[in-house]
VEXDRENGU-743205 format. One line per field, with one value per atom (N, C-alpha, C): residue in one letter; chain; atom name; x, y, z. Coordinates in Angstrom, 2 decimals, decimal comma, always signed. Atoms other than C-alpha are relative to their C-alpha. Example, Ala and Ser with C-alpha at 12.3 -4.5 7.8 and 13.67 -1.06 7.14 Angstrom:
type	(A_A_A_S_S_S)
mol	(A_A_A_A_A_A)
atom	(N_CA_C_N_CA_C)
X	(+0,89_+12,30_+0,90_-0,82_+13,67_-0,77)
Y	(-1,19_-4,50_+1,20_-1,19_-1,06_+1,09)
Z	(+0,00_+7,80_+0,00_-0,06_+7,14_+0,73)
This chain:
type	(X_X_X_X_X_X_X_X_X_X_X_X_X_X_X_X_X_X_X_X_X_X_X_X_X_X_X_X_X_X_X_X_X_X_X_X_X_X_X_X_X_X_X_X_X_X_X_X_X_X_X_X_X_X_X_X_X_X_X_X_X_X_X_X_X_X_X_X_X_X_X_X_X_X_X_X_X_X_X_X_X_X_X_X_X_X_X_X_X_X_X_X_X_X_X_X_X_X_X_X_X_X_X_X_X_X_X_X_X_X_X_X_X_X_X_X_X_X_X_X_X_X_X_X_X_X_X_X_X_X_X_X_X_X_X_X_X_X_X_X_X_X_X_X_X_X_X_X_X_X_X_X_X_X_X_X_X_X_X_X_X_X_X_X_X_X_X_X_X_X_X_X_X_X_X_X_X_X_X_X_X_X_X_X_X_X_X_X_X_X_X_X_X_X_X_X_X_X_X_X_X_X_X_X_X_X_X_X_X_X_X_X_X_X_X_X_X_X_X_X_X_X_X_X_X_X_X_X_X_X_X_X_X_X_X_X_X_X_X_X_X_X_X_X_X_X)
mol	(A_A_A_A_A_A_A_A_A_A_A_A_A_A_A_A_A_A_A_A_A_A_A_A_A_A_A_A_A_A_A_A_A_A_A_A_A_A_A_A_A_A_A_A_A_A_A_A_A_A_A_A_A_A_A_A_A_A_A_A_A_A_A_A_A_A_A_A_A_A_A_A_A_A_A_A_A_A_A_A_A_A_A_A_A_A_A_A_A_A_A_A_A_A_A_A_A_A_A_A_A_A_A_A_A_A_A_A_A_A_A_A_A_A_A_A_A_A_A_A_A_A_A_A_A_A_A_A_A_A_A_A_A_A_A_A_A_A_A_A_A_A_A_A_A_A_A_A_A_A_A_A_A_A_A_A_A_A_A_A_A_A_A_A_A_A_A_A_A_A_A_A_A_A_A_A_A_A_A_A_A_A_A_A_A_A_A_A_A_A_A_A_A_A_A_A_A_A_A_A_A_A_A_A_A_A_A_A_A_A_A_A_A_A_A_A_A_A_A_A_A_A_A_A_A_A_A_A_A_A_A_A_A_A_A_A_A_A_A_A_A_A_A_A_A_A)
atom	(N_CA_C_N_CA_C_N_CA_C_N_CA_C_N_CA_C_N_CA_C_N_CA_C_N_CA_C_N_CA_C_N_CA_C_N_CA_C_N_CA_C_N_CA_C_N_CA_C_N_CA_C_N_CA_C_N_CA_C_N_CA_C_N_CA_C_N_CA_C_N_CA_C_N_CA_C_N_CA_C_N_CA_C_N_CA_C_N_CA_C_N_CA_C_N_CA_C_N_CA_C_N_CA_C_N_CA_C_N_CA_C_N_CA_C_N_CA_C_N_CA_C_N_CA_C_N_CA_C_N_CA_C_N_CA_C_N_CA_C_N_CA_C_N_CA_C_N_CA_C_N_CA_C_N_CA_C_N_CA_C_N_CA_C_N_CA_C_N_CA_C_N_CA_C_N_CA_C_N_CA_C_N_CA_C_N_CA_C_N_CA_C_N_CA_C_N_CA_C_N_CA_C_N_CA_C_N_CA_C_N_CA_C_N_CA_C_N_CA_C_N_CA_C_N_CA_C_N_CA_C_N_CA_C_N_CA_C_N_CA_C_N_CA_C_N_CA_C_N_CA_C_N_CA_C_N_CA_C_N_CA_C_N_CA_C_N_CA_C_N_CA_C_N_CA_C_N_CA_C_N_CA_C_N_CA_C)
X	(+0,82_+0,00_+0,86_-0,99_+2,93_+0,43_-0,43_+4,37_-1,40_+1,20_+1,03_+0,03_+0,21_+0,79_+1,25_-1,08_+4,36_-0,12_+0,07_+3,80_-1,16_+1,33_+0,81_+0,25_-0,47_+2,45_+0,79_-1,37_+5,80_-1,40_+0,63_+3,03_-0,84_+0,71_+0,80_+1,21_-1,46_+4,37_+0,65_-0,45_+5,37_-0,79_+1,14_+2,20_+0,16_+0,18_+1,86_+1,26_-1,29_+5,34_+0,11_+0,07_+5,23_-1,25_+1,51_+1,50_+0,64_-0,85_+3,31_+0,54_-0,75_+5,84_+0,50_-0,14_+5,32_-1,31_+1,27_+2,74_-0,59_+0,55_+0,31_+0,73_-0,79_+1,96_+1,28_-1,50_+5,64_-0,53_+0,07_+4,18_+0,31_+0,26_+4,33_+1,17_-1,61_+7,93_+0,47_-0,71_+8,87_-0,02_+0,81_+7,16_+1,14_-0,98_+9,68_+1,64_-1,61_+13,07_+0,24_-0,07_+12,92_+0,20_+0,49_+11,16_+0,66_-0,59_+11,98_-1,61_+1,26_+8,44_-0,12_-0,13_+7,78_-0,82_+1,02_+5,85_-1,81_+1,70_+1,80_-0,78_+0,51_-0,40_-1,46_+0,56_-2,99_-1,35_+0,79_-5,92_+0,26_-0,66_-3,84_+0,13_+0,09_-4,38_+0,16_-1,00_-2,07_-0,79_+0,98_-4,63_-1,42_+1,08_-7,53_+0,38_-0,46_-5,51_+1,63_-1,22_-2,12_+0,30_+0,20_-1,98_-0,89_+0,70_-4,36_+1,06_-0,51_-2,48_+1,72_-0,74_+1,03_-0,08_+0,18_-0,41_-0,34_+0,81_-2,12_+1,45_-1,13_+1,57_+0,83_-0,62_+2,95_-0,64_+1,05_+0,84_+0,71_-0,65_+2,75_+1,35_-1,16_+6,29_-0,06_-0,31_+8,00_+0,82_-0,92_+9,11_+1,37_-1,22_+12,75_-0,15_+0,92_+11,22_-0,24_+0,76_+9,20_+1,60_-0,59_+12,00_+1,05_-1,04_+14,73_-1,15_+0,38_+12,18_-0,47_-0,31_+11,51_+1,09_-1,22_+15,14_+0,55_+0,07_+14,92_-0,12_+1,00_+12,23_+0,94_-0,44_+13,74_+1,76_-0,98_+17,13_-0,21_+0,27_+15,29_-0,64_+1,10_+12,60_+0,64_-0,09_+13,95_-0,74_+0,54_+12,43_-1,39_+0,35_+10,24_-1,15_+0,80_+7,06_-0,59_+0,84_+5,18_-1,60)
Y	(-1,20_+0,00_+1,25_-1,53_+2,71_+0,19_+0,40_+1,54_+1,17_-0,62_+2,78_+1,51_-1,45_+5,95_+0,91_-0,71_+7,14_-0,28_+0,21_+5,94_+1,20_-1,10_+8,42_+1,19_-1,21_+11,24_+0,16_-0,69_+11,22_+0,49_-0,22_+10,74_+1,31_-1,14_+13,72_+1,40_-1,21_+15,91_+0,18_-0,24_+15,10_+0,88_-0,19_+15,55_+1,83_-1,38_+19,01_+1,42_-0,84_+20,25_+0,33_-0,02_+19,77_+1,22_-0,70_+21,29_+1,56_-1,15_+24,03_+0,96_-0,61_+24,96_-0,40_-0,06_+23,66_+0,29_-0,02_+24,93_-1,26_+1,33_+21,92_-0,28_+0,47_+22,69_-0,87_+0,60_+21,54_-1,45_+0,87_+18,86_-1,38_+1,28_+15,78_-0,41_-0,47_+16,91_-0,42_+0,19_+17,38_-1,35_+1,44_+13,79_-0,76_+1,17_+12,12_+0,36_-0,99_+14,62_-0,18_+0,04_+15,04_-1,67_+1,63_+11,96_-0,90_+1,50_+9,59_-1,34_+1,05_+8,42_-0,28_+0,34_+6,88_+1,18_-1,01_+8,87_-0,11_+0,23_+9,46_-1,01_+1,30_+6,85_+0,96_-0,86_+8,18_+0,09_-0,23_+9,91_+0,54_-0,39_+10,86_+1,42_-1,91_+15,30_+0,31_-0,60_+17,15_+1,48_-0,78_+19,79_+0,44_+0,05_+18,43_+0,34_-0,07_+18,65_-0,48_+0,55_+18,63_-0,48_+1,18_+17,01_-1,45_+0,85_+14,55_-1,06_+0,64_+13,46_-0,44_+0,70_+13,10_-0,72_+1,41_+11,19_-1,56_+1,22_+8,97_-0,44_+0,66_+8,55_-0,78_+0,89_+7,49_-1,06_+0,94_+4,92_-1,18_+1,50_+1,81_+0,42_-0,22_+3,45_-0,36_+0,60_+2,31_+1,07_-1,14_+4,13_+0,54_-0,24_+4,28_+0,91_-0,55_+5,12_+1,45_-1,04_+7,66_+1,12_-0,71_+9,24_+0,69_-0,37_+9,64_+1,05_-0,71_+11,35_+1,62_-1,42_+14,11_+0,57_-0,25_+14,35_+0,87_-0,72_+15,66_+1,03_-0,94_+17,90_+1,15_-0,58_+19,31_+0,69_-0,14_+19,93_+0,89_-0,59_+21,33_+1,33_-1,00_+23,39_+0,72_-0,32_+23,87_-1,14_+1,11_+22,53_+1,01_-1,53_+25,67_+0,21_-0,11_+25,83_+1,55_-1,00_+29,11_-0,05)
Z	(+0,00_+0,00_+0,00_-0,14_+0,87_-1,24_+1,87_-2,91_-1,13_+0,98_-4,50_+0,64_-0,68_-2,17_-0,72_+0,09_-2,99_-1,86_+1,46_-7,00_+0,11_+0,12_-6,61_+0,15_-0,13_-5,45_-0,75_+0,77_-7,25_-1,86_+1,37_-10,86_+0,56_-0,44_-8,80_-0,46_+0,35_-8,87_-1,09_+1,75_-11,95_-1,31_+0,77_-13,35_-0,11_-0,22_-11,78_-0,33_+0,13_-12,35_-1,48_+1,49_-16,10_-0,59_-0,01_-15,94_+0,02_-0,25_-14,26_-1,55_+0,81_-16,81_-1,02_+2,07_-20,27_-0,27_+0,90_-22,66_-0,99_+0,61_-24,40_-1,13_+1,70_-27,58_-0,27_-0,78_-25,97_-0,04_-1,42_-23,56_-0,86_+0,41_-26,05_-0,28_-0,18_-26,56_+1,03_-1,39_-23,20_+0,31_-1,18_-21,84_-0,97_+1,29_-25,36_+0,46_-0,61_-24,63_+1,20_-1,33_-21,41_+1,39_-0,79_-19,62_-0,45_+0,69_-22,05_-0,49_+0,51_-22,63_-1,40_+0,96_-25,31_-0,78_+0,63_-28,25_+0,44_-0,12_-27,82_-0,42_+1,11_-28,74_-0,30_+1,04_-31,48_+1,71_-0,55_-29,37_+1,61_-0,96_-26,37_-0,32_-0,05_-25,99_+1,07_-1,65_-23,86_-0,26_-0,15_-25,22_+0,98_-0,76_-23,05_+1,82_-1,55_-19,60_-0,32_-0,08_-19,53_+1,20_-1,31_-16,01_-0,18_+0,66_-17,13_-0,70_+1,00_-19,94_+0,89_-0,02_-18,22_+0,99_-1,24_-15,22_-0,79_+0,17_-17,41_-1,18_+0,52_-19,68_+1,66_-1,15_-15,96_+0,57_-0,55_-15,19_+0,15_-0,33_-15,56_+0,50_-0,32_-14,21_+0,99_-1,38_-11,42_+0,67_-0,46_-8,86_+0,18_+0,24_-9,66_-1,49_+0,78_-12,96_+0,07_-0,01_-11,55_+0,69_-0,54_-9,39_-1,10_+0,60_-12,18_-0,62_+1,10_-14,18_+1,03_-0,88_-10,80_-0,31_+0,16_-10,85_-1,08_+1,67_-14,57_-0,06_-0,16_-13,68_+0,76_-0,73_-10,77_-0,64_+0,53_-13,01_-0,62_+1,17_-15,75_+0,36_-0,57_-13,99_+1,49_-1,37_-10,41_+0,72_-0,59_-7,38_+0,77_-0,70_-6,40_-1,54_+1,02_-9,20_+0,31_-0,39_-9,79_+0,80)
């Protein structure tokens, strides 16, 4: 149960940090460059919610996974969001 809680938050922070400080037009970019996710799969819109959309690209990551890709964030962006 702590596994799922802490997979929930780091994809909550990720989610929100990206949300933060990329524009939709970027975000499909960022989640490929950045993250390392793979490309979109057809019907996937970082238009409709960009939080939305990169929680639901983190979904199967693991939390080593999930942490390198904070790590990124926090490199790229800071650690301190507007």
């Amino acid at each position: 149960m702590a596994n799922a809680v802490r997979k929930q938050k780091l994809r909550e922070a990720i989610a929100d940090a990206i949300a933060e400080n990329v524009k939709a037009y970027d975000l499909a970019a960022v989640c490929v460059d950045l993250l390392g996710l793979e490309p979109a799969a057809p019907g996937e819109d970082p238009f409709h919610s960009k939080r939305v959309y990169v929680r639901g690209r983190l979904l199967n990551k693991s939390i080593p996974e999930l942490e390198t890709m904070a790590h990124k964030i926090i490199e790229e962006y800071g650690d301190e969001y507007p």
